[in-house]
C-alpha positions in Angstrom: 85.3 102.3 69.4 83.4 105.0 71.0 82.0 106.2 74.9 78.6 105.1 73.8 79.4 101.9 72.0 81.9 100.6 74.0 80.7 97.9 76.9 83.2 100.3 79.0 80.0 103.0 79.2 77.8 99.9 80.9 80.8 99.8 83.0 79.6 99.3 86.9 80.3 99.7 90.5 80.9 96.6 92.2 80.4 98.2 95.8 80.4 101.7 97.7 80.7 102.9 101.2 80.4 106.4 102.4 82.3 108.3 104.7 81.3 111.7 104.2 83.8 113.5 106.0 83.0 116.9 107.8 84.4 119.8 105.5 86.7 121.6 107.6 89.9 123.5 107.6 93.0 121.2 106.8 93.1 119.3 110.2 95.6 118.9 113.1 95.4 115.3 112.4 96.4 115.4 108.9 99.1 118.0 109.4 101.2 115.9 111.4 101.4 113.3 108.6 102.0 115.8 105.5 102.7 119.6 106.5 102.0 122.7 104.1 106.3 123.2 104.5 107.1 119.3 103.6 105.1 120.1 100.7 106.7 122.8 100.3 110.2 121.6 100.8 109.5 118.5 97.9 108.3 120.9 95.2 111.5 123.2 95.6 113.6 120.1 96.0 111.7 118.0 92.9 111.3 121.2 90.7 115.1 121.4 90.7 116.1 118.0 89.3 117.5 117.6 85.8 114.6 117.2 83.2 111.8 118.5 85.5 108.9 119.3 83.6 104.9 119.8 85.2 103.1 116.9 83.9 99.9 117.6 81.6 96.5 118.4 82.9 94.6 117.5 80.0 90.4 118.2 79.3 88.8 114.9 78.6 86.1 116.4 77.2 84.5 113.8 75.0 84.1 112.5 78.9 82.6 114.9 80.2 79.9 115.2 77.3 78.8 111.5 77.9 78.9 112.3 81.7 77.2 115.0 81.1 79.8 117.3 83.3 81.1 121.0 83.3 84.9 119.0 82.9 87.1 116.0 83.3 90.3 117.1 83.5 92.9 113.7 83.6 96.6 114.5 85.6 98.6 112.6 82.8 101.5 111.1 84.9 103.1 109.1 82.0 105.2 112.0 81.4 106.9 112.2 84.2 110.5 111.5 84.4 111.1 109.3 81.9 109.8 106.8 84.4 106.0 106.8 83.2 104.1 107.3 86.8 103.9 109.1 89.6 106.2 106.7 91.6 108.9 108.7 90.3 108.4 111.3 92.6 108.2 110.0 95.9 110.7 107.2 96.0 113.6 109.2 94.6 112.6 111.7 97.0 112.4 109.4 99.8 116.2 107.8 99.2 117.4 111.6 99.1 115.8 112.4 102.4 117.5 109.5 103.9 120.8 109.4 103.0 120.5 113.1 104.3 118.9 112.0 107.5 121.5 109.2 108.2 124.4 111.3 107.2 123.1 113.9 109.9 122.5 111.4 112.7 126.1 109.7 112.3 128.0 113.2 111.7 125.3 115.5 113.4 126.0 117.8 110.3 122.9 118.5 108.1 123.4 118.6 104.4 121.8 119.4 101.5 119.5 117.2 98.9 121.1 119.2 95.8 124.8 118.2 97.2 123.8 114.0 97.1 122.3 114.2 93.9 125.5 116.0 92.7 127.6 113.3 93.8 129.4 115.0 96.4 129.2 112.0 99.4 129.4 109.5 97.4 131.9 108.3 99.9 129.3 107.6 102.3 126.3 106.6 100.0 128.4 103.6 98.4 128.1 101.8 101.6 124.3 102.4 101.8 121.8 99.5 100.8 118.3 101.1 100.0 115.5 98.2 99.9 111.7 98.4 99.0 108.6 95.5 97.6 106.8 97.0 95.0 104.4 95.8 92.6 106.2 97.7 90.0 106.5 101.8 89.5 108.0 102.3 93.4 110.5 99.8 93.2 111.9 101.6 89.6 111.6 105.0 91.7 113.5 103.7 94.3 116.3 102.2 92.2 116.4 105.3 90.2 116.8 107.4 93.1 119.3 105.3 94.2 121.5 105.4 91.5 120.8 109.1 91.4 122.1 108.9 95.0 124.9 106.4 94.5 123.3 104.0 96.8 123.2 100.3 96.5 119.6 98.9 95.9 117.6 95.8 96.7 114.5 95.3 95.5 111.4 92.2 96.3 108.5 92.0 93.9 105.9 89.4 94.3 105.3 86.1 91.8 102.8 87.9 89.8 105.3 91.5 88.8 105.6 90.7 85.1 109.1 90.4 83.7 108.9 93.2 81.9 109.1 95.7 85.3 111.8 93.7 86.5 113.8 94.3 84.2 113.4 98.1 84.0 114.6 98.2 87.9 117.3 96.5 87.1 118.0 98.9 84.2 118.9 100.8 86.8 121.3 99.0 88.6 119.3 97.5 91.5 119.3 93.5 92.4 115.8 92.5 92.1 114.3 89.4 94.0 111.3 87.4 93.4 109.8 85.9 96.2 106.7 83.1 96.4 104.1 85.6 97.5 102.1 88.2 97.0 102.7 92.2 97.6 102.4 92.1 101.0 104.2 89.0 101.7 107.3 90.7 99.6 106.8 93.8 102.0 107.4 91.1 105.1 110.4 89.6 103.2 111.7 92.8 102.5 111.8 94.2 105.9 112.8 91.4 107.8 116.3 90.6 105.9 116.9 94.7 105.9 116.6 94.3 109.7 118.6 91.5 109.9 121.0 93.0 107.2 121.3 96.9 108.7 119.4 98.0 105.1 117.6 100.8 104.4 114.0 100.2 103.7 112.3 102.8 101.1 108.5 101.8 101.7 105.6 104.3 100.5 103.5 101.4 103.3 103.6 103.2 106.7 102.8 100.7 109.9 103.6 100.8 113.5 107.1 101.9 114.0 107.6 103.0 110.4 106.4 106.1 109.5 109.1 108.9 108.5 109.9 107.2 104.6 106.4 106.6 104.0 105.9 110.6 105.2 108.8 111.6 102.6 107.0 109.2 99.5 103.8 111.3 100.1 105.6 114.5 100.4 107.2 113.4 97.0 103.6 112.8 95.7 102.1 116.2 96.7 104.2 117.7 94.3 101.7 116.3 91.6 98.8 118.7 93.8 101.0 121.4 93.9 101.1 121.4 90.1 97.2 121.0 89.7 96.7 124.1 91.8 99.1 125.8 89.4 97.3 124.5 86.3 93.8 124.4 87.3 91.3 127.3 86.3 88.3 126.8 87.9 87.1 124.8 90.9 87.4 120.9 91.5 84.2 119.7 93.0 85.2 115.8 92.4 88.5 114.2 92.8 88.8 110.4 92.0 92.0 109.1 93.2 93.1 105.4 93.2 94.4 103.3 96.2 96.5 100.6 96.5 97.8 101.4 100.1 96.5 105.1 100.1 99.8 107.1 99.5 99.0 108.6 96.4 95.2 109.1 97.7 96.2 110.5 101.1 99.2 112.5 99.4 96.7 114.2 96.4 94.0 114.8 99.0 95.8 116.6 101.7 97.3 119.3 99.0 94.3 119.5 97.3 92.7 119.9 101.1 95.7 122.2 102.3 95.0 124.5 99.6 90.9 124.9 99.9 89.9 124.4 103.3 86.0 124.0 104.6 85.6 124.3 100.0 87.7 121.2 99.4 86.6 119.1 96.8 84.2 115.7 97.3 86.9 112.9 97.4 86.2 109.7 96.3 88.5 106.5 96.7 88.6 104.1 93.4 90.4 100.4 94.5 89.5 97.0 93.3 87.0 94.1 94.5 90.0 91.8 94.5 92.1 94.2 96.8 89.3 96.3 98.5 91.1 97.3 101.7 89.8 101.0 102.1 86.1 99.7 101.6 86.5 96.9 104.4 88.2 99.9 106.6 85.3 102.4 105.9 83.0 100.1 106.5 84.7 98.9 109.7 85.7 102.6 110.8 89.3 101.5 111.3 92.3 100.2 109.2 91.4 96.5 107.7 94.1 93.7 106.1 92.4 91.9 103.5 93.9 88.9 102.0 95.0 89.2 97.9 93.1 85.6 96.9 92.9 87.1 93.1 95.3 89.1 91.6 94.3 92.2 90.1 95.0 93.2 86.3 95.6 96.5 87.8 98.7 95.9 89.6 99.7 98.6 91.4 96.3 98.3 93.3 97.0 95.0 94.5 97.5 95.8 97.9 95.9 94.1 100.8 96.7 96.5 104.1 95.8 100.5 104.3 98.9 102.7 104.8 98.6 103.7 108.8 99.3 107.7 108.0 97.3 107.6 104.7 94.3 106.2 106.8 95.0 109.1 109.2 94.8 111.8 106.8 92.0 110.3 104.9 89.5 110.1 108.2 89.4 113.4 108.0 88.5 114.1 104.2 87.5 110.4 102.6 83.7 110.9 101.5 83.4 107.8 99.6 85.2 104.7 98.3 84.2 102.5 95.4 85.4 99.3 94.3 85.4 98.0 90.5 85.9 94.7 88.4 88.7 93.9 86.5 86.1 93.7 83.2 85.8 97.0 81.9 89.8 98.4 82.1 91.0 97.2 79.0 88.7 99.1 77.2 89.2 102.1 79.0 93.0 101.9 78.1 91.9 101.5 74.2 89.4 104.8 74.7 92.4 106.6 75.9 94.5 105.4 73.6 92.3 105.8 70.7 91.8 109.7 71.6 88.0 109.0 72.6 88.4 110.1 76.2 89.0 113.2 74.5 92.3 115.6 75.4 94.0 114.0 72.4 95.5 109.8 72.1 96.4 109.5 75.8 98.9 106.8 76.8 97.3 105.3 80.4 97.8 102.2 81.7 95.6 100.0 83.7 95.8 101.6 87.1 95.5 105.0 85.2 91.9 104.1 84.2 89.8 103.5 87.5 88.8 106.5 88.0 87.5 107.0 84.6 85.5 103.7 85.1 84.2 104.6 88.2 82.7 108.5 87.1 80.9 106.6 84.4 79.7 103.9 86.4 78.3 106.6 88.6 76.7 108.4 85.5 74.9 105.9 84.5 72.5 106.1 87.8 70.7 108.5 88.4 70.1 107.5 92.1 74.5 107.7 92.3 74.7 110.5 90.7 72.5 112.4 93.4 74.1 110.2 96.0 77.6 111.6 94.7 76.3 115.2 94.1 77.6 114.9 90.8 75.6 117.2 87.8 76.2 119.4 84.7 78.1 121.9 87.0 80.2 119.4 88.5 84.4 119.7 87.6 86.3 116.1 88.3 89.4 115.4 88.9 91.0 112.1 87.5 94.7 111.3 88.6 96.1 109.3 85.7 98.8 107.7 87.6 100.6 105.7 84.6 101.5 105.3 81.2 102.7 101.5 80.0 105.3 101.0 82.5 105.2 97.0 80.6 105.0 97.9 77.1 104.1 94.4 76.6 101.3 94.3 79.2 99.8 97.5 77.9 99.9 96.2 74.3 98.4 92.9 75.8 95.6 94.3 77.0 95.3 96.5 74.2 94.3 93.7 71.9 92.5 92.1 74.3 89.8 94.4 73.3 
């Protein structure tokens, strides 16, 4: 299978809003959500855990020929951790930042990330139950953080988390419960019987009244921009980021913004027609809930309610959002995994791929291309955000093809 024979090139968009945010200086507005020194303060904490390693920025460029692009370069997340996506760095970080938090507010005594991980409060961790819903890849953050921690864990997944990520939370020690619902039904569950219990939620979903984990998951997740700064050469002009409730979107964009100013790069939100939240928001001009009627094959996108702080980071820099079909991501998966993405046989799984989609989709028009101000000089961005976090999913799909 190549780009050109595969129905993945005829791939299209199933709708598009524009925002076309002003280009400015990294605004007020988005500081007080994610700060240059809380980005800061995660990359020293991240870069100094046990097996850190920058994940790979790797030139798809048998992508960017059929695009007809300067460069694709792909943010390969499947490295990372052990864990096989991005998750890995904001949940663990959030369950460090809270223990630390609590410890301070019952002892008034501030203490130090390195000294938790080390195992030196243990004492007081022991008694802590950390709790999150997840589709997936936060939840096994959040257990392995825990354990890392020597917290107690909880976690909710909805009826449609397959088995197989289930079980790699509770490789970790955590109790995982499955409720009759979908994602955002868990994330009710979830934080209703933590209030009722004294638990410790760990959500990367922000809304009214719970904001400062959600803040601590992003700050996790910028460490992912810090790296790309580091690795990059030349200028991004297109970033492509996907969205379930916007963390990883809002966390990506603000260090990518952070770092260039009024230049920032043209960012573009990828989510799904079955879960198309930040399209119904754009197009209403303020936070939307949509309902989750069909699921998703890519899960971790199946969300139906915008983060409150990614939304208020993302007014300020969102300049268009796109929505795609379920029909074209096994394929994608296959071209990465068959080394025809170029930047060599590339392990992504199905919410790594959107993006991809998407800058072809938008290729194959010349009337989006202009609309997108993408052309032969243009340098894009693609976060892949997953390896096969389900082995068995990913090989499902694989031969599904």
């Amino acid at each position: 299978m190549s780009i050109s024979s595969s129905t993945a090139s005829g791939v299209s968009l199933v709708d598009r809003a524009g925002h076309n945010a002003a280009r400015t200086a990294y605004s007020e507005q988005a500081a007080a959500v994610l700060s240059e020194a809380q980005a800061r303060a995660a990359f020293k904490e991240i870069t100094a855990w046990p097996g850190y390693q920058p994940t790979s920025l790797r030139s798809l460029n048998k992508l960017a020929t059929h695009v007809n692009c300067a460069e694709v370069l792909y943010k390969d997340e499947s490295e990372r951790f052990g864990l096989g996506s991005f998750k890995a760095l904001g949940g663990a970080y959030a369950v460090l930042c809270l223990v630390a938090q609590e410890y301070q507010r019952l002892h008034s005594q501030s203490i130090v990330l390195g000294d938790i991980r080390n195992g030196d409060y243990q004492s007081f961790t022991r008694e802590m139950m950390v709790t999150t819903a997840t589709d997936g890849n936060h939840g096994r953050s959040v257990a392995w953080g825990a354990k890392n921690a020597g917290c107690q864990c909880r976690i909710y997944i909805h009826r449609d988390v397959s088995d197989g990520r289930k079980k790699a939370m509770e490789a970790y020690g955590a109790e995982v419960v499955r409720i009759d619902g979908d994602y955002d039904d868990s994330v009710r569950q979830c934080a209703e019987e933590s209030s009722k219990n004294g638990w410790f939620v760990v959500s990367d979903t922000s809304y009214e009244g719970y904001m400062e984990v959600p803040r601590n998951v992003m700050a996790g997740y910028t460490v992912m921009g810090s790296e790309i700064i580091q690795q990059t050469q030349s200028s991004i002009t297109h970033v492509f980021v996907q969205a379930g409730v916007g963390g990883l979107a809002a966390a990506i964009c603000a260090r990518l913004w952070m770092e260039t100013g009024a230049q920032r790069p043209r960012f573009i939100v990828v989510e799904s027609e079955h879960a198309d939240c930040w399209l119904k928001s754009v197009k209403a001009g303020q936070p939307q809930t949509v309902s989750i009627d069909v699921e998703t094959v890519m899960a971790g996108l199946s969300c139906g309610e915008v983060s409150a702080l990614a939304w208020q980071v993302m007014q300020g820099c969102l300049d268009q959002v796109v929505t795609l079909s379920d029909n074209e991501v096994a394929s994608a998966m296959q071209l990465f995994a068959n080394g025809e993405m170029g930047g060599g046989n590339i392990e992504a799984g199905e919410c790594a791929v959107p993006g991809a989609l998407a800058l072809m989709a938008i290729c194959n028009s010349d009337d989006a291309r202009r609309e997108f101000e993408i052309d032969k000089t243009s340098r894009v961005l693609l976060l892949g955000c997953e390896g096969a976090t389900d082995p068995e999913v990913y090989r499902t799909l694989l031969e599904s093809v």
